[in-house]
MARPAZA-255372 format. One record per residue (C-alpha): residue number from 0; x, y, z; residue in one letter. Coordinates in Angstrom, 2 decimals. Example, Ala and Ser with C-alpha at 12.3 -4.5 7.8 and 13.67 -1.06 7.14 Angstrom:
<sites>
   pos        c1        c2        c3   code
     0     12.30     -4.50      7.80      A
     1     13.67     -1.06      7.14      S
</sites>
This chain:
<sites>
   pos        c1        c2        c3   code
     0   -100.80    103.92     -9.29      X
     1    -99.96    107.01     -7.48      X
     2   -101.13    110.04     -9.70      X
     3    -97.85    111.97     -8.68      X
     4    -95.20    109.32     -8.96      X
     5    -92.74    109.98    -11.73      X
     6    -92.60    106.25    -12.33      X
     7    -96.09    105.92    -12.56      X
     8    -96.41    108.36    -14.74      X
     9    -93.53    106.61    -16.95      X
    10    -95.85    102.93    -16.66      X
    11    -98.69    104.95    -17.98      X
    12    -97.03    106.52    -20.75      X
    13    -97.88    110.04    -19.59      X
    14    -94.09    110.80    -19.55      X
    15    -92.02    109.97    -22.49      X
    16    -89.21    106.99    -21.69      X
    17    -87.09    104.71    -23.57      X
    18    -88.50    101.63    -22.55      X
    19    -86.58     98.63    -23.03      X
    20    -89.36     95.90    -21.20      X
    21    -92.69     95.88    -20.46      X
    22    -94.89     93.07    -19.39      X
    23    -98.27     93.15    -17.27      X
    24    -95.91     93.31    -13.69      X
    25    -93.05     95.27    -14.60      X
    26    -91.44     98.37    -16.71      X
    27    -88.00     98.91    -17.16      X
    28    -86.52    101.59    -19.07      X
    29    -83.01    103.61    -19.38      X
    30    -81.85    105.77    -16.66      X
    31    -81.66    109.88    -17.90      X
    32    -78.26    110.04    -15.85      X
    33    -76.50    106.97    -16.47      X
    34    -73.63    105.51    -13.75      X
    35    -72.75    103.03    -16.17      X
    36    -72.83    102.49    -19.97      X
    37    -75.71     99.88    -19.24      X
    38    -77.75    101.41    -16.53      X
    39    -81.65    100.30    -16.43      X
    40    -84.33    100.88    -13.85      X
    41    -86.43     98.07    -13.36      X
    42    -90.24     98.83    -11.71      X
    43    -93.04     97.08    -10.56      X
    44    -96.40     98.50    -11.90      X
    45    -97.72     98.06     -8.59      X
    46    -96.75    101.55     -6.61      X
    47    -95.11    100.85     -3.53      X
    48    -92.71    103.21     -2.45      X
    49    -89.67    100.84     -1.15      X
    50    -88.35     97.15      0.06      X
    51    -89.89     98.40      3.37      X
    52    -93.35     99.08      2.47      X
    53    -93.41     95.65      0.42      X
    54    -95.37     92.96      1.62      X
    55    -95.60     88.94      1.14      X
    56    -97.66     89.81     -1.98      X
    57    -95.21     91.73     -3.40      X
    58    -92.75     88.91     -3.43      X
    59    -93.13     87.41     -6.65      X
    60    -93.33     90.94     -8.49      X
    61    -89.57     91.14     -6.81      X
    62    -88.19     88.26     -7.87      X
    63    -89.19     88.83    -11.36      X
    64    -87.57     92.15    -11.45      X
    65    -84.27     90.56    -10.52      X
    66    -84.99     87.33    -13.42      X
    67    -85.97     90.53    -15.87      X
    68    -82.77     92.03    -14.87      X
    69    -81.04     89.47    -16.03      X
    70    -82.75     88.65    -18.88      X
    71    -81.75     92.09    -19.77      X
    72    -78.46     91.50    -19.04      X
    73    -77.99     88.73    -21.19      X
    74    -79.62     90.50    -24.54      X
    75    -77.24     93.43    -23.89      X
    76    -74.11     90.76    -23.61      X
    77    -73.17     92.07    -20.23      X
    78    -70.37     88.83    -19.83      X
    79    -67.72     90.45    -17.64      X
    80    -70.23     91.13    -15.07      X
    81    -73.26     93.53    -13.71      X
    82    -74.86     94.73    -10.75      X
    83    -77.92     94.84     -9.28      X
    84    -79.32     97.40     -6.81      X
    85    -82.15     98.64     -4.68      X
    86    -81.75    101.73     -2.77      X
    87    -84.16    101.44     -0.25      X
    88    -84.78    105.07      1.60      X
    89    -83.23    108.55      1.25      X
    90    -80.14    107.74      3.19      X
    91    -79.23    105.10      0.43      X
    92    -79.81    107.03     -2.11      X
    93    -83.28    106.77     -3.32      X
    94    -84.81    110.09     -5.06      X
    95    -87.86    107.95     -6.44      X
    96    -89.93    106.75     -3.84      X
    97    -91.32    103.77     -6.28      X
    98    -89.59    100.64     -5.35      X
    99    -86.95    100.17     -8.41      X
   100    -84.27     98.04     -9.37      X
   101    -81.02     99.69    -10.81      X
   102    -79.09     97.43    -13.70      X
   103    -75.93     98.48    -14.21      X
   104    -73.01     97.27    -16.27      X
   105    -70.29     97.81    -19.11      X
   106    -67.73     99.44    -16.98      X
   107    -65.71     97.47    -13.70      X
   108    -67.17     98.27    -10.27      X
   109    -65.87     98.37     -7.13      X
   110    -66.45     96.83     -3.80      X
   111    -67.20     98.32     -1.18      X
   112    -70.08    100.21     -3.02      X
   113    -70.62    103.56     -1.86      X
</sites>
């Protein structure tokens, strides 16, 4: 835990979230400015800033957040499609620097993202 992450801060309860998962690895709760009528953020507990600071211990924590994702996605009947994303650094977007996985979904998206 990193004592001035926002996220961490969320995990410990110290800042007030709807939380809509929680197990011993992983958090996920509702984005405060959705970009989508479905649009979750999906967090290790394990502070790590982004894909590049992850390491080949961090690997299972990762794949879990995308099977939670679409666990998720399943209970909130998200049939026409969803998407998944990590922004990984500033220049993609990123404003958290806790590694996190954006679901989105209810609305069409478009390819390319961006």
């Amino acid at each position: 835990m990193s004592a001035d992450c926002l996220f961490c801060k969320i995990s410990a309860k110290k800042i007030p979230s709807k939380i809509v998962y929680e197990d011993e690895d992983v958090f996920a709760f509702e984005d405060i400015s959705p970009q989508a009528p479905t649009h979750i953020l999906l967090c290790p507990r394990k502070h790590f800033i982004s894909l590049d600071h992850a390491t080949a211990e961090d690997q299972a924590v990762i794949g879990k957040l995308q099977l939670v994702a679409a666990q998720l996605a399943r209970e909130r009947n998200l049939l026409d499609g969803y998407r998944t994303v990590f922004n990984n650094g500033a220049g993609a977007g990123q404003s958290v620097f806790h590694l996190h996985l954006h679901l989105l979904g209810g609305r069409p998206f478009r390819w390319p993202p961006g």
